[in-house]
Structures are given as C-alpha cells and as structure tokens.
MARBA-3410 file (N, C-alpha, C, O; in Angstrom, 1 decimal):
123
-33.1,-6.4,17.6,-33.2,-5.2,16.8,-32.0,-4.3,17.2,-31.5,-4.5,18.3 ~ -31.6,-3.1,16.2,-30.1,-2.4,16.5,-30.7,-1.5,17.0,-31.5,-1.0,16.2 ~ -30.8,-0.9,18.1,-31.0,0.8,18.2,-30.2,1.6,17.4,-29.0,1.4,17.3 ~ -30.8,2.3,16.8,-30.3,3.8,16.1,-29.2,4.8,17.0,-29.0,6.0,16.7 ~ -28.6,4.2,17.8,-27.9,5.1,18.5,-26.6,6.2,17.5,-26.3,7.4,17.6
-26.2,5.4,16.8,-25.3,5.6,16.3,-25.3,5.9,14.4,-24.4,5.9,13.6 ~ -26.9,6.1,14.4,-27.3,6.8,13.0,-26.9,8.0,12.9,-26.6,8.6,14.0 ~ -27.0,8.7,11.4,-26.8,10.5,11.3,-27.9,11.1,11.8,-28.0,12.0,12.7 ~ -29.0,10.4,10.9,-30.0,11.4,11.8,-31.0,10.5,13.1,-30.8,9.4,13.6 ~ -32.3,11.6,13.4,-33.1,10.6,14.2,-33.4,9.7,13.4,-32.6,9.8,12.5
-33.8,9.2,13.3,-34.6,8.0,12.7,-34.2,7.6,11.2,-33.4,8.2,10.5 ~ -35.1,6.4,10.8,-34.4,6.0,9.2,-35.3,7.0,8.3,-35.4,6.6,7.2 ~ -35.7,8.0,8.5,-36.4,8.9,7.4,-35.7,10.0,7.3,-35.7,10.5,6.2 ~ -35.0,10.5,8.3,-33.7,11.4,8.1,-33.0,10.4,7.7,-32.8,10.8,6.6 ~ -32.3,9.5,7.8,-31.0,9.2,7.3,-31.4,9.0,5.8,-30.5,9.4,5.0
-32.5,8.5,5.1,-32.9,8.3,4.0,-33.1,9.7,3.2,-32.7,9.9,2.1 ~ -33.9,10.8,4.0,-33.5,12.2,3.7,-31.9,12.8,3.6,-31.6,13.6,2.7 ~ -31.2,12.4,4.2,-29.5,12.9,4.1,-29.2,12.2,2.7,-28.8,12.8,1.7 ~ -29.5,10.5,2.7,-28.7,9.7,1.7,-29.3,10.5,0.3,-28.4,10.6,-0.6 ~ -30.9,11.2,0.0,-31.4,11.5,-0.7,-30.3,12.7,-1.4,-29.5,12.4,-2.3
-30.5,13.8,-0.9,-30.1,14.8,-0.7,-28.4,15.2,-1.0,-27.9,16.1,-1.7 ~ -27.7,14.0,-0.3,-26.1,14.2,-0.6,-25.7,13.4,-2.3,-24.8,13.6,-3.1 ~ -27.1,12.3,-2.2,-26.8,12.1,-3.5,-26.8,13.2,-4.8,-26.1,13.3,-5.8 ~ -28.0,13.8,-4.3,-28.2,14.9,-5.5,-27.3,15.8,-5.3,-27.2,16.4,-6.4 ~ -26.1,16.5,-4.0,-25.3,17.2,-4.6,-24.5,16.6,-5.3,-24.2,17.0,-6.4
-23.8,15.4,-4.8,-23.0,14.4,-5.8,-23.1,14.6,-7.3,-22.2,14.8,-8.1 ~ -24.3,14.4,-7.5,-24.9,14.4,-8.8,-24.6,15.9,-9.6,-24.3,16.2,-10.8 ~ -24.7,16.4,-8.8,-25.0,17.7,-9.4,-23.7,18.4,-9.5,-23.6,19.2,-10.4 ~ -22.6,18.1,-8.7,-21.5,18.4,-8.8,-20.6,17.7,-9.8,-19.5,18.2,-10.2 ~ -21.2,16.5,-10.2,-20.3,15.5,-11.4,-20.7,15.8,-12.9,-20.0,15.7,-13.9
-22.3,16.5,-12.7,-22.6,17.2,-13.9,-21.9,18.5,-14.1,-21.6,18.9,-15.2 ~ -21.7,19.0,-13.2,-21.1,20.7,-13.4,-19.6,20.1,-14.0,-19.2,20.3,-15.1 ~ -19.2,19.5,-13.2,-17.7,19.1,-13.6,-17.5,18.5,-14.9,-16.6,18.9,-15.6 ~ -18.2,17.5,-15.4,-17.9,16.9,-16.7,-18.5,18.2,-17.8,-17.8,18.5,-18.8 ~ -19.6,18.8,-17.6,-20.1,20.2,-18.4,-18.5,21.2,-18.6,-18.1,21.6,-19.7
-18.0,21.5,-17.4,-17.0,22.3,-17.4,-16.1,21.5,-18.0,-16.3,21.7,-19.2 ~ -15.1,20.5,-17.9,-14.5,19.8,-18.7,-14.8,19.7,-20.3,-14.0,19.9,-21.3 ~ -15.9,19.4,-20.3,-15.9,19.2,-21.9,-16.1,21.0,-22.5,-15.5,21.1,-23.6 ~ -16.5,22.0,-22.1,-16.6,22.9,-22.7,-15.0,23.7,-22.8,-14.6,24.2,-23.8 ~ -14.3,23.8,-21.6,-13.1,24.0,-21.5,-12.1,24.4,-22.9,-11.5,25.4,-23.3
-12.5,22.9,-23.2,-11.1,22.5,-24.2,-9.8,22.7,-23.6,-9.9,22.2,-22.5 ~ -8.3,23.3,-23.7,-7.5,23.0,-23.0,-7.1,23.3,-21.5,-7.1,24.5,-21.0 ~ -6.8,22.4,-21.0,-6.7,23.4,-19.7,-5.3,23.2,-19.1,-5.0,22.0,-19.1 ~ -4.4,23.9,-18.7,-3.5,23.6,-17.9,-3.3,23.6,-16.8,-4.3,24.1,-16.2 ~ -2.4,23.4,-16.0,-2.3,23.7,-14.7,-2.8,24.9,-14.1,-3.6,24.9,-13.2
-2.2,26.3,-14.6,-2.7,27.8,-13.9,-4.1,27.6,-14.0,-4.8,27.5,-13.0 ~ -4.9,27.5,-15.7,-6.7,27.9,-15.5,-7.4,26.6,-14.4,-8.3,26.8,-13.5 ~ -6.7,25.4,-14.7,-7.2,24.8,-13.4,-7.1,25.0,-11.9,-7.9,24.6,-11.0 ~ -5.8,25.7,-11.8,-5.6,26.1,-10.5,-6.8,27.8,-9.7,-7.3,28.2,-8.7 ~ -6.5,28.2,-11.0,-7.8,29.5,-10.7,-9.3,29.1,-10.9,-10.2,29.7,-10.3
-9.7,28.1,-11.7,-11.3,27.8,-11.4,-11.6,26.7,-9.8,-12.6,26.7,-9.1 ~ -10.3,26.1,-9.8,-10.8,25.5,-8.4,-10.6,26.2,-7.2,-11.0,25.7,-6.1 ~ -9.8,27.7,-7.4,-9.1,28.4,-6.5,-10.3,29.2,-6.2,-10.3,29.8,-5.1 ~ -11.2,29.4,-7.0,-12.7,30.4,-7.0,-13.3,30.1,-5.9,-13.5,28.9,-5.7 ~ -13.7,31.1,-5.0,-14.2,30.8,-3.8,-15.9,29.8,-4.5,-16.3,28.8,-3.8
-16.4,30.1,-5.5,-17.7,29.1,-5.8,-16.8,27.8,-5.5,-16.8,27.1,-4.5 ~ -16.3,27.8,-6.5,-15.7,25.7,-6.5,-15.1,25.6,-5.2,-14.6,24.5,-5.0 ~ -14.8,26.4,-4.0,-14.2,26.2,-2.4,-15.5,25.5,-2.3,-15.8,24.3,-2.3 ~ -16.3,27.0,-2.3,-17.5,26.4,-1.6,-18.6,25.2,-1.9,-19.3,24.7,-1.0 ~ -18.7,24.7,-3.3,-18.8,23.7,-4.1,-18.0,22.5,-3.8,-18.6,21.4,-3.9
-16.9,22.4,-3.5,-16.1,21.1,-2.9,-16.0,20.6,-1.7,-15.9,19.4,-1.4 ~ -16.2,21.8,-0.8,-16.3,21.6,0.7,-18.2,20.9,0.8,-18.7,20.0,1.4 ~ -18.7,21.7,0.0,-20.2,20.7,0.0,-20.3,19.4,-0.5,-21.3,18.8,-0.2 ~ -19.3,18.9,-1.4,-19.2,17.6,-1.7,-18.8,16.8,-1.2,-19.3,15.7,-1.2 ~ -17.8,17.0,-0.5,-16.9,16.6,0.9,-17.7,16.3,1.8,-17.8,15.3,2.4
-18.5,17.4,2.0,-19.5,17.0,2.9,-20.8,16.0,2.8,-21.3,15.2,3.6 ~ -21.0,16.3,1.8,-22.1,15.4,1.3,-21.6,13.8,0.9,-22.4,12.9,0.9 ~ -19.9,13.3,0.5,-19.4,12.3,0.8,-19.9,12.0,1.7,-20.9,11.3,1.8 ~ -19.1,12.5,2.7,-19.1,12.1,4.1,-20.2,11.9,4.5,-20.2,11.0,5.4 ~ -21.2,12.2,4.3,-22.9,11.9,5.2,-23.0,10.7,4.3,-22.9,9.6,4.8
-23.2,10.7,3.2,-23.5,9.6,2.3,-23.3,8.2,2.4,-24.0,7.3,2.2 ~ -21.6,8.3,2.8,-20.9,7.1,3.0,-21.3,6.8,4.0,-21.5,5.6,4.2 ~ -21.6,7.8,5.4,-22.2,7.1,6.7,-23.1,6.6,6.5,-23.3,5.4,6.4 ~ -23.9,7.6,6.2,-25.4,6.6,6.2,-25.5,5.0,5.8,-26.0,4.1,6.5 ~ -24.9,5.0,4.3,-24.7,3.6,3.7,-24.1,2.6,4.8,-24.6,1.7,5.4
-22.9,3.1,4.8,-22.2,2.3,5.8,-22.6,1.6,7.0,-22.5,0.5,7.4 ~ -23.4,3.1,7.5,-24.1,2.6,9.0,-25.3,1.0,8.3,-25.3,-0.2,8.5 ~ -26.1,1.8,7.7,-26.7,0.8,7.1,-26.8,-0.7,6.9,-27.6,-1.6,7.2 ~ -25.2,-0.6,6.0,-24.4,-2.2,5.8,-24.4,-3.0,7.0,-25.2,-3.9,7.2 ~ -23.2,-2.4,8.3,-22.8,-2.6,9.6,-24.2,-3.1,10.0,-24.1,-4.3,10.2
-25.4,-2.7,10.3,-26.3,-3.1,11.0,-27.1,-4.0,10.7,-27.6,-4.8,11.5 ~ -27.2,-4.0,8.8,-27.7,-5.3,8.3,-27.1,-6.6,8.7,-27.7,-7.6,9.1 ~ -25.8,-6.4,8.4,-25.0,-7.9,8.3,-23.9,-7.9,9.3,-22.8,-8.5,9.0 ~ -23.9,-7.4,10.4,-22.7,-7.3,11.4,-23.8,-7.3,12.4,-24.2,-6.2,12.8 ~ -24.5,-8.5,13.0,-25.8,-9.0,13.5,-25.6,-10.4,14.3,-25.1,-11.2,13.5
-25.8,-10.7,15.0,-26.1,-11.5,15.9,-26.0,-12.8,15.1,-25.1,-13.5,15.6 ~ -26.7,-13.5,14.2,-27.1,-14.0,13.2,-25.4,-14.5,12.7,-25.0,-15.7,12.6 ~ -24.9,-13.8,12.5,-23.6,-14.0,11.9,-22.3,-14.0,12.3,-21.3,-14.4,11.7 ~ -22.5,-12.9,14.1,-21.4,-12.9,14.8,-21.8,-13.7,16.0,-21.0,-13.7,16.9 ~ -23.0,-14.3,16.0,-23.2,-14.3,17.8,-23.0,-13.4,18.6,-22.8,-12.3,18.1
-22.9,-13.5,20.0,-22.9,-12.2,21.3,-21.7,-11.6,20.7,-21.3,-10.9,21.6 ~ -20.9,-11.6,19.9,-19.7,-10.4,20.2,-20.4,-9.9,18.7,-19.5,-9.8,17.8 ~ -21.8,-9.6,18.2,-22.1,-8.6,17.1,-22.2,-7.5,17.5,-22.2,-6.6,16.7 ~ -22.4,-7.2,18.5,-22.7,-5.7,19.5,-21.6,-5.1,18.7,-21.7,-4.2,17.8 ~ -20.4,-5.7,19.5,-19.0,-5.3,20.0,-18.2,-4.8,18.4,-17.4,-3.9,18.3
-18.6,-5.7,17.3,-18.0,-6.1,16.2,-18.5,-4.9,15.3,-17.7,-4.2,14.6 ~ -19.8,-4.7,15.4,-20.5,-3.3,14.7,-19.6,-2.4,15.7,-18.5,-2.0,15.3 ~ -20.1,-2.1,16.9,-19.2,-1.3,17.1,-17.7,-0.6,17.2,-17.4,0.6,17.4 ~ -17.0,-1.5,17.1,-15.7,-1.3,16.4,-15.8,-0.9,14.7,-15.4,0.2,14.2 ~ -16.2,-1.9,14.1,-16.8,-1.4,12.6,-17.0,0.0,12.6,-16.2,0.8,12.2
-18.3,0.4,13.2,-18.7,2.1,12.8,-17.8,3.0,13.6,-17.4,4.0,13.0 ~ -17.4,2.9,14.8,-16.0,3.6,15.5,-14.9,3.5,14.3,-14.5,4.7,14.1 ~ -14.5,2.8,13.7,-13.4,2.8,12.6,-13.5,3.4,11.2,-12.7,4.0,10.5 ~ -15.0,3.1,11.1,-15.7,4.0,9.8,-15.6,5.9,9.8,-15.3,6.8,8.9 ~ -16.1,5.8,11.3,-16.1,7.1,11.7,-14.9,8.3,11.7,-14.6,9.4,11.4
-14.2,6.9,12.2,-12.8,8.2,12.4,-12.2,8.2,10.7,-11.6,9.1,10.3 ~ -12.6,7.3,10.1,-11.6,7.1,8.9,-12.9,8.7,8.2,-12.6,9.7,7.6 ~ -13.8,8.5,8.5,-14.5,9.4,7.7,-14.3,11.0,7.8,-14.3,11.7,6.9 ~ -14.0,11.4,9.5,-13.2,12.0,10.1,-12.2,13.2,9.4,-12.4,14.3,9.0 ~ -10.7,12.0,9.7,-10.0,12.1,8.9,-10.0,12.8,7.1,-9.3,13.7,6.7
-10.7,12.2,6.5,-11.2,12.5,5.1,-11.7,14.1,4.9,-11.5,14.9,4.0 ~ -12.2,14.0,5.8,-13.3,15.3,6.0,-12.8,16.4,6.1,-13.3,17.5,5.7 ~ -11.7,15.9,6.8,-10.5,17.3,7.8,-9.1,17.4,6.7,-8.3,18.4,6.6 ~ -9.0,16.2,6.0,-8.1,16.3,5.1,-8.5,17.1,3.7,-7.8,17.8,3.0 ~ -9.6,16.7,3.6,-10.6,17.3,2.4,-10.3,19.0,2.4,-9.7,19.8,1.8
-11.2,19.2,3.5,-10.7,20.9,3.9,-9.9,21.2,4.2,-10.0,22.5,4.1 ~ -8.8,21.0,4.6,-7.5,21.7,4.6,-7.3,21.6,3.0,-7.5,22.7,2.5 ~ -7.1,20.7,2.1,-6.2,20.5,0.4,-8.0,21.9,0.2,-7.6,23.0,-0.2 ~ -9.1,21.8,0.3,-10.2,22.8,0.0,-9.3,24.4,0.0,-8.8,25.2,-0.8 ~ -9.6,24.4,1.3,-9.2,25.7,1.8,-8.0,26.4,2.0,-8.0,27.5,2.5
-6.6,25.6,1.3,-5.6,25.8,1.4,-5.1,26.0,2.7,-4.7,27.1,2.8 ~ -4.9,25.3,3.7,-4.2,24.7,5.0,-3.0,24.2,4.9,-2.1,24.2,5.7 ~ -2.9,23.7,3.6,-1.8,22.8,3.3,-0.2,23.4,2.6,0.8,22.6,2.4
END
C-alpha cells in the first residue's frame, strides 16, 4: 500500500474535495470566458488587454492557476500511485514514484510562479 505522504490533502476525501472544487472553478471560468467571447463581438488587442488587465480577471486567473495546479496534482498524484507500483516496477517503484512526483512537483511549481508573474505583471 502507498502512504499518502505526498498527497495535497490529508486523506483521499480532501484530495477528492480539491479535485471537486478546482474543477468547478475551471468550469466556471471556461463558461465566463466563452460567454464573454461570444458577446464581445470584436475585440482587439487594447479591449483585450484592459479586460484581462481588470484587477476581477487578475484575480479570476490567479484562481485558475491555482486551481490547475491543485487539480493536475491531485490527478497526477493519483496516476503515479496507481501504476508506478511495485507490480510493474519491482523494489525500485518507491524510488520511480518518487522521482515521478518530485518532477511533477517542481514542473507544477514552475507553472504556478510563471503563471503569476505573466498574472500580475512581473514580467
């Protein structure tokens, strides 16, 4: 069996609560966006640049960002634990998940920190 060491949350009812939860902002952020798109009609560079520039859509993108980010762990962790198993690697499955989710991690990391700086204008 895997210990949970290296889940988002405690146990699989929080992580299943995160995966719940980040999906629906997902969701809900792909409806605002295709709504605003289609009602728009043309847009160019400046009105796009001032509706994403609106501290709402900062703060709207940085939560999607965020909610990527938890989402993809979860899943991810998920995958890595199902099928990166003993079963399929022998004794070096420990080692092989753990390299896996260390690699997932930082790459998610990265994303995260890259996301908010192009968010928040860092860049």
């Amino acid at each position: 069996m895997v210990t949970p060491v290296t889940s988002l949350g405690r146990n699989g009812l929080y992580d299943w609560l995160i995966q719940r939860v980040s999906a629906v902002i997902i969701g809900v952020y792909l409806i605002g966006m295709l709504g605003y798109l289609m009602v728009s009609g043309d847009l160019d560079y400046g009105s796009w640049k001032s509706f994403m520039g609106s501290i709402c859509m900062q703060i709207a993108n940085t939560l999607l960002v965020i909610a990527v980010a938890a989402h993809t762990w979860v899943g991810l962790w998920g995958v890595t634990t199902d099928y990166l198993t003993s079963l399929t690697f022998g004794k070096a499955a420990t080692g092989v998940r753990l390299i896996a989710q260390v690699a997932i991690a930082l790459a998610l990391v990265v994303y995260l920190l890259w996301g908010l700086v192009l968010i928040w204008g860092g860049a």
